[in-house]
Each structure stands twice: as C-alpha cells, then as structure tokens.
PyMOL Python script that loads the backbone (N, CA, C, O; Angstrom):
from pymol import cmd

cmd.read_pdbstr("""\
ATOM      1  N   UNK A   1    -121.881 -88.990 -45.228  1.00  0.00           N
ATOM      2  CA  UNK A   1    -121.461 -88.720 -43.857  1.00  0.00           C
ATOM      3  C   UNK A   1    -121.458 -90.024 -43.064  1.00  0.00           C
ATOM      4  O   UNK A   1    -122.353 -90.810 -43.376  1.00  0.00           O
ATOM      5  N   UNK A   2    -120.782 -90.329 -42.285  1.00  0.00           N
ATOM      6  CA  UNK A   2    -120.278 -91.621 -41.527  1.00  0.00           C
ATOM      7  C   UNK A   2    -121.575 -91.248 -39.941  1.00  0.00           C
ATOM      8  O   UNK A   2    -121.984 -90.088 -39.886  1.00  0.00           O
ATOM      9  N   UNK A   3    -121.802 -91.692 -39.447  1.00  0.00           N
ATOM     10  CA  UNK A   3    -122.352 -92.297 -39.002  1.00  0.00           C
ATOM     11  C   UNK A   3    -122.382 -91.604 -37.656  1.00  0.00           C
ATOM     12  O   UNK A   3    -123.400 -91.196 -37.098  1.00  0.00           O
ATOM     13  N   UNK A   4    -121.048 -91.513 -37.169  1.00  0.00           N
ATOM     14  CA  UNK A   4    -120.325 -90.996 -36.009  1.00  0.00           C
ATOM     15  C   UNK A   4    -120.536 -89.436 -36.389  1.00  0.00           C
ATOM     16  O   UNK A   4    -120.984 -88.741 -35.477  1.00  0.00           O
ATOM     17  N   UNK A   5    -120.225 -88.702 -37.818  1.00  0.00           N
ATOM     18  CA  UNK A   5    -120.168 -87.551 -37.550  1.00  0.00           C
ATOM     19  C   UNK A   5    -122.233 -86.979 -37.271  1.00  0.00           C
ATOM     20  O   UNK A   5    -122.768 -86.004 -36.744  1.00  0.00           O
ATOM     21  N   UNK A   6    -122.672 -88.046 -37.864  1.00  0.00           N
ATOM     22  CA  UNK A   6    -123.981 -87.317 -37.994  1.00  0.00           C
ATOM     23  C   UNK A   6    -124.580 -87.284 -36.411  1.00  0.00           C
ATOM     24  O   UNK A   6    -125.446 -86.480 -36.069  1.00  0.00           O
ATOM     25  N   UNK A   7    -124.024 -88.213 -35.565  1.00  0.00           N
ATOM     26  CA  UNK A   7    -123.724 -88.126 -33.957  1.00  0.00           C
ATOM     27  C   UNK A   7    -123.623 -87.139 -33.595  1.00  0.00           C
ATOM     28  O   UNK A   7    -124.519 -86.500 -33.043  1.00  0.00           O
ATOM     29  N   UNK A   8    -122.503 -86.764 -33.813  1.00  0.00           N
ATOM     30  CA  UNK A   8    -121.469 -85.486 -32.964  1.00  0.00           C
ATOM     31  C   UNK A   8    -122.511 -84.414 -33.899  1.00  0.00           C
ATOM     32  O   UNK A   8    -123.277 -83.957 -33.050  1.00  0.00           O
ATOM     33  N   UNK A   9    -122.836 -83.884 -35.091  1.00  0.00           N
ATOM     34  CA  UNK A   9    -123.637 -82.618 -35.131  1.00  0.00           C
ATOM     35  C   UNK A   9    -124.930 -82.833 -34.681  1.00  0.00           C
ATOM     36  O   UNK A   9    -125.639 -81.838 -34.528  1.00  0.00           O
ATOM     37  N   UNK A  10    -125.450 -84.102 -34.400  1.00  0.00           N
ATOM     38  CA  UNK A  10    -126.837 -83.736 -33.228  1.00  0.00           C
ATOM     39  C   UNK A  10    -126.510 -83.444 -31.950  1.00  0.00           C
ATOM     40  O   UNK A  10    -127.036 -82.910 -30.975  1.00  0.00           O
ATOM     41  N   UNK A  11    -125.734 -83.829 -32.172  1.00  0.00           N
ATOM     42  CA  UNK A  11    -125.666 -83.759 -30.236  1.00  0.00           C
ATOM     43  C   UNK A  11    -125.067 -82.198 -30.383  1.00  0.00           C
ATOM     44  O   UNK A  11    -125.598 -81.424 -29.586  1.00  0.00           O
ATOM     45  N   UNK A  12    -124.201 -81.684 -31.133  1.00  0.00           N
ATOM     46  CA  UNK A  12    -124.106 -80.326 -30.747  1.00  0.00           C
ATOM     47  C   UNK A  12    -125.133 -79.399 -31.374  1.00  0.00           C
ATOM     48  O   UNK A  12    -124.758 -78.285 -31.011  1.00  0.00           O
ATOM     49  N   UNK A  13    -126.039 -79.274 -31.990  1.00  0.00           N
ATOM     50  CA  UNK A  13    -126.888 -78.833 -32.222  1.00  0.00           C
ATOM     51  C   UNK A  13    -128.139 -78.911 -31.115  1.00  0.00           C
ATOM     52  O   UNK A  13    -128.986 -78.036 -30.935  1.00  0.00           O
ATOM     53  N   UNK A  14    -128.047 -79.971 -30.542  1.00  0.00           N
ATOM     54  CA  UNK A  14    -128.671 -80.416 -29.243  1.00  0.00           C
ATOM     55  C   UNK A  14    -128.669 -79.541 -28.080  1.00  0.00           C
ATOM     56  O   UNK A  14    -129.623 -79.119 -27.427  1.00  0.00           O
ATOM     57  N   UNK A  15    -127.162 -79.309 -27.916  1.00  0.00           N
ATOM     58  CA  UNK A  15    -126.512 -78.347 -26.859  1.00  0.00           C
ATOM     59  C   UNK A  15    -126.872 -76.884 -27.428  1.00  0.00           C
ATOM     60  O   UNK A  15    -127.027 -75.930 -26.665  1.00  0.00           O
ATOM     61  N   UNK A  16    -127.010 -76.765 -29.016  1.00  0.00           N
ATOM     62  CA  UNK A  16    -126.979 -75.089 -28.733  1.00  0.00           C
ATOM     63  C   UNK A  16    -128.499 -75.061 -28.144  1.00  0.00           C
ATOM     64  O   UNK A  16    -129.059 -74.414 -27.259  1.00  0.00           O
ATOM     65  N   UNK A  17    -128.848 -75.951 -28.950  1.00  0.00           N
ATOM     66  CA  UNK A  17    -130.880 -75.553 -28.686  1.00  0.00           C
ATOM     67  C   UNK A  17    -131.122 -75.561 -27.106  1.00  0.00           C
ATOM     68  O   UNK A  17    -131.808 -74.911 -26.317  1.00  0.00           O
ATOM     69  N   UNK A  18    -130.296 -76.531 -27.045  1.00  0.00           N
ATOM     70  CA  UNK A  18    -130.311 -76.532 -24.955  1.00  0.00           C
ATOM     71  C   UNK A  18    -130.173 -75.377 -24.606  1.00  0.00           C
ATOM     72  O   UNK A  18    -131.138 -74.707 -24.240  1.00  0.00           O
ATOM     73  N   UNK A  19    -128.772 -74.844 -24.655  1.00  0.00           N
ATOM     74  CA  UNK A  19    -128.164 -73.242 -24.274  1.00  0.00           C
ATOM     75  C   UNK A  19    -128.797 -72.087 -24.284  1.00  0.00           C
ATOM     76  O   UNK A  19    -128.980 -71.329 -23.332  1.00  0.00           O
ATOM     77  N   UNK A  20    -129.218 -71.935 -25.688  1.00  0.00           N
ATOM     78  CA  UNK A  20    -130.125 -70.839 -26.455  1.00  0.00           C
ATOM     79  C   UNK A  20    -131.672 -70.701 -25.255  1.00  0.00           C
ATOM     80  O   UNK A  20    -132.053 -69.693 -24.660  1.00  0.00           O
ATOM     81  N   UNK A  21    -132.302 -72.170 -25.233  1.00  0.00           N
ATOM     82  CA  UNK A  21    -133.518 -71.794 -24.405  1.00  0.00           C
ATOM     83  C   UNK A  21    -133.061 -71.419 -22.890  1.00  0.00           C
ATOM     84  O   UNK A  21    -133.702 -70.675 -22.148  1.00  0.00           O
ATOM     85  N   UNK A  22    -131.701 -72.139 -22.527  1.00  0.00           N
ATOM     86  CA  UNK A  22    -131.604 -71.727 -21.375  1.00  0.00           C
ATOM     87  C   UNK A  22    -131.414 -70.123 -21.253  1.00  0.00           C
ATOM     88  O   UNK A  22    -131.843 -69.512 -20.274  1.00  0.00           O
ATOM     89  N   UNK A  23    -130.837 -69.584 -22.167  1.00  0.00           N
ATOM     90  CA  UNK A  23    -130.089 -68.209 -21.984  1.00  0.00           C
ATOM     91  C   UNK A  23    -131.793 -67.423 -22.157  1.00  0.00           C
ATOM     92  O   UNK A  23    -131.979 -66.534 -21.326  1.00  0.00           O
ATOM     93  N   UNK A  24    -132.858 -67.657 -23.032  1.00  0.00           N
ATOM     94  CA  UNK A  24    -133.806 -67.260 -23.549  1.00  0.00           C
ATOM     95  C   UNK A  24    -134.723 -67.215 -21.895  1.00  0.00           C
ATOM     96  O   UNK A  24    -135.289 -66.176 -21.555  1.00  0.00           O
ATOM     97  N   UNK A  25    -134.731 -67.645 -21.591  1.00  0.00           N
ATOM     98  CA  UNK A  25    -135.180 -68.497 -20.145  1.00  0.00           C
ATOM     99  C   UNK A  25    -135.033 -67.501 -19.098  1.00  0.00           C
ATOM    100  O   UNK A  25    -135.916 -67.013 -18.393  1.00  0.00           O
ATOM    101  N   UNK A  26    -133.807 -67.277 -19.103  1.00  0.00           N
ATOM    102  CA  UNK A  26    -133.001 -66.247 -17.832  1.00  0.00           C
ATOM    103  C   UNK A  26    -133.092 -65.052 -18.152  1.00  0.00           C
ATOM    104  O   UNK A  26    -132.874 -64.324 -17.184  1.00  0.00           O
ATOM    105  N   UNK A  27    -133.372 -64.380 -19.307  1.00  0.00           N
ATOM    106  CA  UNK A  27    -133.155 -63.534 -19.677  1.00  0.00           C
ATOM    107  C   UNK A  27    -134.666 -62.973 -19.345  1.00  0.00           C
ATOM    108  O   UNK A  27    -134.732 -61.770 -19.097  1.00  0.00           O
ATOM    109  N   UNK A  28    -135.748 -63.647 -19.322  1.00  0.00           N
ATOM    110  CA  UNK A  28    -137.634 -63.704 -19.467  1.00  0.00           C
ATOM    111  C   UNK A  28    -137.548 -63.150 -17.984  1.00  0.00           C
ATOM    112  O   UNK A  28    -137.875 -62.073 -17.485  1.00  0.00           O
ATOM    113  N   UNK A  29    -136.839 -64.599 -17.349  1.00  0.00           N
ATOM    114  CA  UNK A  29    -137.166 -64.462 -15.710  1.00  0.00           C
ATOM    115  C   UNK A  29    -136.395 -62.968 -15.554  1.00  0.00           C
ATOM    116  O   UNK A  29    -137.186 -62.302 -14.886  1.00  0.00           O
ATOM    117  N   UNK A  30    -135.565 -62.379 -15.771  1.00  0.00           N
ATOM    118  CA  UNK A  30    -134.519 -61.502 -15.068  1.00  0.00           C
ATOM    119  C   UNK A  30    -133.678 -61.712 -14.045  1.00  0.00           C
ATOM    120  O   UNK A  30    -133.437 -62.828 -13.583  1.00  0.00           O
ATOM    121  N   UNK A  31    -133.057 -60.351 -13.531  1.00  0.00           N
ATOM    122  CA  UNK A  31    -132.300 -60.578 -12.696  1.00  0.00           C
ATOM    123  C   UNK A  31    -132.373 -60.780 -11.504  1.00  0.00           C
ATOM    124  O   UNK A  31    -133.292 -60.123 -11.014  1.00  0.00           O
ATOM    125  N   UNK A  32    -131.642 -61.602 -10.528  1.00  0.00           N
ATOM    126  CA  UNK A  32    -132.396 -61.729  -8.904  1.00  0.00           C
ATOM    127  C   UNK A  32    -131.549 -60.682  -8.140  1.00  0.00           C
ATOM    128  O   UNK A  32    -131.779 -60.295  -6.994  1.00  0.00           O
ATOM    129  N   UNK A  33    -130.397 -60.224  -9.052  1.00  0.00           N
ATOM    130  CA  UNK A  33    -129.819 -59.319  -8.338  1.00  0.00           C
ATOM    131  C   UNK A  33    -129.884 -58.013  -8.747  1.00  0.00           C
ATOM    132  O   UNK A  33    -129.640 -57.728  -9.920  1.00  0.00           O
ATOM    133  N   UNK A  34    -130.315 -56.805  -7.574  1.00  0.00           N
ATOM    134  CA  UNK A  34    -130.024 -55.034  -8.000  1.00  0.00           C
ATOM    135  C   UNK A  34    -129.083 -55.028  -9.018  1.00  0.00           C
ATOM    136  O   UNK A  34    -128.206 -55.889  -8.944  1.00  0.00           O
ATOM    137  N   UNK A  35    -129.063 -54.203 -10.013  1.00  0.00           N
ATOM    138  CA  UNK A  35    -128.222 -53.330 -11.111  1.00  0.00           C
ATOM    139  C   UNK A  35    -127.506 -53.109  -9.841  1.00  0.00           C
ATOM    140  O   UNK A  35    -127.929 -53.009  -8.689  1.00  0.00           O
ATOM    141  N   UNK A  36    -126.105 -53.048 -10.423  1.00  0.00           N
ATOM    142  CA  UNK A  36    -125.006 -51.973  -9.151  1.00  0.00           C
ATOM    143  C   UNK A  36    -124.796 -50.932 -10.322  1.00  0.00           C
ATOM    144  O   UNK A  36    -124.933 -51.393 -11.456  1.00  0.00           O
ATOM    145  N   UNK A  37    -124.426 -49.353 -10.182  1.00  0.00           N
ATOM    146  CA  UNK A  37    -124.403 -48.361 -10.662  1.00  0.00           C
ATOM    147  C   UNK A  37    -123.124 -48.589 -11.169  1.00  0.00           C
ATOM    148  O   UNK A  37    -122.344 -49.192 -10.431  1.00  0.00           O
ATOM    149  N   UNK A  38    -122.623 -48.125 -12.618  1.00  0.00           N
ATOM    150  CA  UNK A  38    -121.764 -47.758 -13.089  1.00  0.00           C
ATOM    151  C   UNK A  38    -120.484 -47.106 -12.781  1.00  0.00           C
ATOM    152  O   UNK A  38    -120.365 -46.410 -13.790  1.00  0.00           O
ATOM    153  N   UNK A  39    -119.461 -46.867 -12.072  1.00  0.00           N
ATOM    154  CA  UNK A  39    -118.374 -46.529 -12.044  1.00  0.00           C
ATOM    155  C   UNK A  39    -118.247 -45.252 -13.077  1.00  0.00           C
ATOM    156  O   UNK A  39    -118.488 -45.352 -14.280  1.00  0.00           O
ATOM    157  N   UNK A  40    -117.946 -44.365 -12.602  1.00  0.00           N
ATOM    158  CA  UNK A  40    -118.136 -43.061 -13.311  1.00  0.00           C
ATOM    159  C   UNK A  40    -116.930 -42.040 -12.934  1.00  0.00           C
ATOM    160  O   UNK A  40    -116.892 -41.489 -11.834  1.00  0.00           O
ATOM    161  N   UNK A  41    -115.851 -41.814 -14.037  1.00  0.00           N
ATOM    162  CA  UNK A  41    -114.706 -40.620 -13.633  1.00  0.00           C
ATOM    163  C   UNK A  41    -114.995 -39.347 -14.273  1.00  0.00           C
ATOM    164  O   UNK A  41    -115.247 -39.175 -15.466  1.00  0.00           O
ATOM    165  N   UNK A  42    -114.931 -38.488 -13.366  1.00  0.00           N
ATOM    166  CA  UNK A  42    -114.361 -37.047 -13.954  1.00  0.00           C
ATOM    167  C   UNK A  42    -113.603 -36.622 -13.923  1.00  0.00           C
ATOM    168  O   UNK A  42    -112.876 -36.400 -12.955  1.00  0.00           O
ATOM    169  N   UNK A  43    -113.434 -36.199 -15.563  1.00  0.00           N
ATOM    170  CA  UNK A  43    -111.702 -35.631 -15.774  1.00  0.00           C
ATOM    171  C   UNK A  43    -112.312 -34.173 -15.558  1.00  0.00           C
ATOM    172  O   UNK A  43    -113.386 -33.663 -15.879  1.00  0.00           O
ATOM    173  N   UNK A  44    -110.776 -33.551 -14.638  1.00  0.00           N
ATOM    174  CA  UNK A  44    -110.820 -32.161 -14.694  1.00  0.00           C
ATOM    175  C   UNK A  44    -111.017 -31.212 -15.637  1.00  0.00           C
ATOM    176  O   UNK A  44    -111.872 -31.845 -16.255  1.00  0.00           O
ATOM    177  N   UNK A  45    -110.934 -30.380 -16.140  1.00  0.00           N
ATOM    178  CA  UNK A  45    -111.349 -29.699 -17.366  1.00  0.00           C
ATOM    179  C   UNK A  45    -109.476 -29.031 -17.519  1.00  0.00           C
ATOM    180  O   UNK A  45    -108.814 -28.681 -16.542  1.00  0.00           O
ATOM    181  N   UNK A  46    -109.066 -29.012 -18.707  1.00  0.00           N
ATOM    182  CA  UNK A  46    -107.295 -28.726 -18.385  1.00  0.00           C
ATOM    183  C   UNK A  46    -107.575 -27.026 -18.169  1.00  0.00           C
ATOM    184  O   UNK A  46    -108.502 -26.310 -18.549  1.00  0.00           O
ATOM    185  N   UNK A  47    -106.432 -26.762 -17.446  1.00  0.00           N
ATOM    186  CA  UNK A  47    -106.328 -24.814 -17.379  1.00  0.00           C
ATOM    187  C   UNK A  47    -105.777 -24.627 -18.507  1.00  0.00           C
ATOM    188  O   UNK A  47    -105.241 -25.428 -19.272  1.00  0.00           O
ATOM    189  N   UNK A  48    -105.957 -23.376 -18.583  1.00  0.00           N
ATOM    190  CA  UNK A  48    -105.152 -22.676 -19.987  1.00  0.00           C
ATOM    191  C   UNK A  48    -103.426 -22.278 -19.576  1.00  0.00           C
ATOM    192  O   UNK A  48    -103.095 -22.071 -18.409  1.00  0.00           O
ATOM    193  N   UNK A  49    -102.808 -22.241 -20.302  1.00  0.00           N
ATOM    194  CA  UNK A  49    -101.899 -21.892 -20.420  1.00  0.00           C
ATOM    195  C   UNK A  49    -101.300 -20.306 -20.396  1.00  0.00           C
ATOM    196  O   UNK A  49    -102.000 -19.494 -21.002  1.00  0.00           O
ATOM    197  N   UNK A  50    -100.011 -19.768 -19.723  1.00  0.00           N
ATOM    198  CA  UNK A  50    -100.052 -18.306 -19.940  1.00  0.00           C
ATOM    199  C   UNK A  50     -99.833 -17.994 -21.533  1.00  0.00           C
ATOM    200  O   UNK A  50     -99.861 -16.803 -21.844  1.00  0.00           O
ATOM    201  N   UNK A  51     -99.702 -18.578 -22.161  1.00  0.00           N
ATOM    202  CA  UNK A  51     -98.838 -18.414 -23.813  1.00  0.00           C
ATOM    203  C   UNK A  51    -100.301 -18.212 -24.516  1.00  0.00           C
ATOM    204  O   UNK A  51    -100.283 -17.492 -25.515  1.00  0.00           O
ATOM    205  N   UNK A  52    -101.426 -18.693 -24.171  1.00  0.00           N
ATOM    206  CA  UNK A  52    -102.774 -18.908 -24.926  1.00  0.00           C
ATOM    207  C   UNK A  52    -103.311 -17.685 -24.852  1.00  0.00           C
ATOM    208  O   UNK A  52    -103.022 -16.910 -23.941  1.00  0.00           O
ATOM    209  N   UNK A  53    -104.305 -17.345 -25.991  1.00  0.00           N
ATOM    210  CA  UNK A  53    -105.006 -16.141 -25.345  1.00  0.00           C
ATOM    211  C   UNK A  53    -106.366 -16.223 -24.765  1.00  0.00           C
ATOM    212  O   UNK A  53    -106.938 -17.313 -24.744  1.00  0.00           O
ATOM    213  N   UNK A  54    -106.853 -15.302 -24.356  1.00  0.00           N
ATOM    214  CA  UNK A  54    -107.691 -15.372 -23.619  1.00  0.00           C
ATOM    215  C   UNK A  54    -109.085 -14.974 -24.187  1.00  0.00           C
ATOM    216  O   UNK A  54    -110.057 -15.348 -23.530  1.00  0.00           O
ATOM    217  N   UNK A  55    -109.332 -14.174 -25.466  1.00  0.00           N
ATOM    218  CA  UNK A  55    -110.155 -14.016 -26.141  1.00  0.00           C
ATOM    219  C   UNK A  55    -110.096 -14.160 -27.493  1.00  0.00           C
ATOM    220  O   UNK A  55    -109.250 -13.305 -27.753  1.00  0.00           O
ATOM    221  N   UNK A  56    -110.437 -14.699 -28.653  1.00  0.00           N
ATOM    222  CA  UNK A  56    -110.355 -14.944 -30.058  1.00  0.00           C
ATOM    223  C   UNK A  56    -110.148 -13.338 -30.840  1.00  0.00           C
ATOM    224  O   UNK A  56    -110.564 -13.405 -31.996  1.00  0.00           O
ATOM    225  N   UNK A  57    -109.689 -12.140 -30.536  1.00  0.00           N
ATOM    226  CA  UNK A  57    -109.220 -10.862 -30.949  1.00  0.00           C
ATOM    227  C   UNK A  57    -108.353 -10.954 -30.846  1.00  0.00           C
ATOM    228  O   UNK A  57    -107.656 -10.723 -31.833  1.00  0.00           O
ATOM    229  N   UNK A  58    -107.521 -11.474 -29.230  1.00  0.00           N
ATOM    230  CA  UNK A  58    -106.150 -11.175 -29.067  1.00  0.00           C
ATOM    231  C   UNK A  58    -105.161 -11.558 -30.379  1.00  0.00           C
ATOM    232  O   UNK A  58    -103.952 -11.332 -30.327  1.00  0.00           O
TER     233      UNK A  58
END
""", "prot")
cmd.dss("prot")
cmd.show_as("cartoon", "prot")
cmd.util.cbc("prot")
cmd.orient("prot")
C-alpha cells in the first residue's frame, strides 16, 4: 500500500469512529425536543353494495 492510501483509510476510519461516538453520544443524552404525535388517517369502513348479501344463507 502506498503511503497516501494508508492516509486516506485513517483518516476515514478516523471520521467513522468520530461519527459513531458522536451519534452514540446524542442518542445517551436524548432528545431536547417533545415527541410530536404521529399523523394518523381513518379510512371509512366501505358500504355494502345492493347486489351483496346480507347474511351468509342468502
């Protein structure tokens, strides 16, 4: 390996170990901000149709 590359994979190996503790870090402390609640739809329930029946005999 040349010289230069063994450079460039410390130094990015550098950065993940940087990243990683940072993310590890923030994640310990938590959040400074409230959860906001989820966004939540309800689908209507569909009507029946006149062609359908109405009890499993019909």
């Amino acid at each position: 390996m040349k010289r230069l590359q063994v450079f460039a994979l410390a130094g990015a190996l550098t950065l993940t170990v940087f990243t990683g503790a940072f993310a590890i870090m923030g994640m310990a402390r938590g959040s400074t901000k409230p959860a906001t609640p989820a966004l939540t739809a309800q689908v209507a329930p569909a009507t029946a149709t006149a062609s359908a029946p109405q009890r499993w005999d019909d």
